[in-house]
N, C-alpha and C positions, 0 to 999 in steps of 0.2 A: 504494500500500500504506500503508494507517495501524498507528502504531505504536500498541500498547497498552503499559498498565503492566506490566511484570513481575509474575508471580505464582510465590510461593511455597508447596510442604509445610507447613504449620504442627501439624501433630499430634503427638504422643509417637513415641517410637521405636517402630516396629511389633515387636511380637512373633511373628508368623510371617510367611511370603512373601505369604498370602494377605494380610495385615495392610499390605502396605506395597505392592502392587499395586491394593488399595480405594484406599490415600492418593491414588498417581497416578493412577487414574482418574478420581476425584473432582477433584483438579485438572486433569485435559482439559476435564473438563464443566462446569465455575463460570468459567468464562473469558469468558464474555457472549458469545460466538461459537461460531459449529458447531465441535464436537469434531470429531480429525482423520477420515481415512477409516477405514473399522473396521479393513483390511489394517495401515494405519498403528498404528493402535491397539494390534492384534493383538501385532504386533513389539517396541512398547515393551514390554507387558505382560510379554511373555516374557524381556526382556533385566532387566528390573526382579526377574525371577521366577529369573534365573540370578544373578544379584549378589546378592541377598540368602541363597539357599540357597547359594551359595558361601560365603559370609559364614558363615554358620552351620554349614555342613558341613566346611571345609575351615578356614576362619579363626578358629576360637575364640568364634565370635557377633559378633553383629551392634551393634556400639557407637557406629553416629549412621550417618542417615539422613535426606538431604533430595531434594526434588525442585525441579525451581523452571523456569518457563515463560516462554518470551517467543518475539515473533511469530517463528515457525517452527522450533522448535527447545526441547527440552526438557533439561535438565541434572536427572542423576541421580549422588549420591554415597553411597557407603555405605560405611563404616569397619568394618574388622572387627582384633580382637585377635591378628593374626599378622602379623610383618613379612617372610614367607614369599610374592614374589612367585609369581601365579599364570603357570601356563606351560601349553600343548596337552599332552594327554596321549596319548605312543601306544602301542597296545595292543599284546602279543607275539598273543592270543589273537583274532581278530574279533568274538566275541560275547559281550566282555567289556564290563561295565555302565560305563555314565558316560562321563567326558570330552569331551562335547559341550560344554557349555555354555559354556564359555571360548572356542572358535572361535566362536560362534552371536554371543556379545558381541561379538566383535572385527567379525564382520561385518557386524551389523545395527546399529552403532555407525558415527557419525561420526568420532567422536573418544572416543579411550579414553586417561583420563593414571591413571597409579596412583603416588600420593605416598605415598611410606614417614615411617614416624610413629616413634619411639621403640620401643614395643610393639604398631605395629599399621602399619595402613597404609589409607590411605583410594583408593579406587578410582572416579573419577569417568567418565560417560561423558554424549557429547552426542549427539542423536537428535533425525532430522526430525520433524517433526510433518504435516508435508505430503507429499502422492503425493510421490515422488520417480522415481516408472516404473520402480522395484525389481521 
């Protein structure tokens, strides 16, 4: 296995989910190497797509965002304006909206660390890049 350089996010803070799910996929794909499998892909997109709308729905918005790559494994953090740890939500109701997305994180995540900030809290998570036979 050869190691490559680490690659980082380098854009502005995304202004919606769509905004910061283009960032990372754009870095899978500038990496001079086959992006991961689509399944792979799939999964980050989505947990990328849950941190950030959480961010924004639940945390006050979204006040830094990076991504950053190396061989096999991706690191995503996103800081939002509430120092309101996220928790599973459960419903009295069955067909009541939401609360998915925090278990979806927690499981399609490697490693989930959430560091509390003064007025916010930054919530980092790391993700294979590789089949893992998930």
């Amino acid at each position: 296995m050869t190691t490559t350089e680490p690659r980082t996010s380098r854009h502005a803070l995304p202004a919606t989910v769509g905004a910061a799910r283009d960032q990372v996929r754009d870095l899978l794909h500038t990496t001079g190497r086959a992006p991961p499998p689509r399944t792979v892909t799939d999964d980050i997109l989505l947990v990328v797509s849950e941190l950030v709308t959480n961010a924004f729905r639940h945390g006050g918005g979204l006040t830094g965002f990076t991504a950053h790559l190396t061989d096999g494994a991706l690191t995503v953090r996103a800081t939002d304006a509430s120092p309101v740890i996220p928790q599973a939500r459960t419903h009295s109701h069955p067909t009541a909206p939401g609360g998915f997305g925090w278990p979806l994180i927690q499981k399609l995540s490697r490693q989930v660390t959430i560091t509390p900030l003064g007025t916010g809290k930054t919530i980092q998570v790391v993700l294979d890049t590789t089949d893992q036979g998930s």
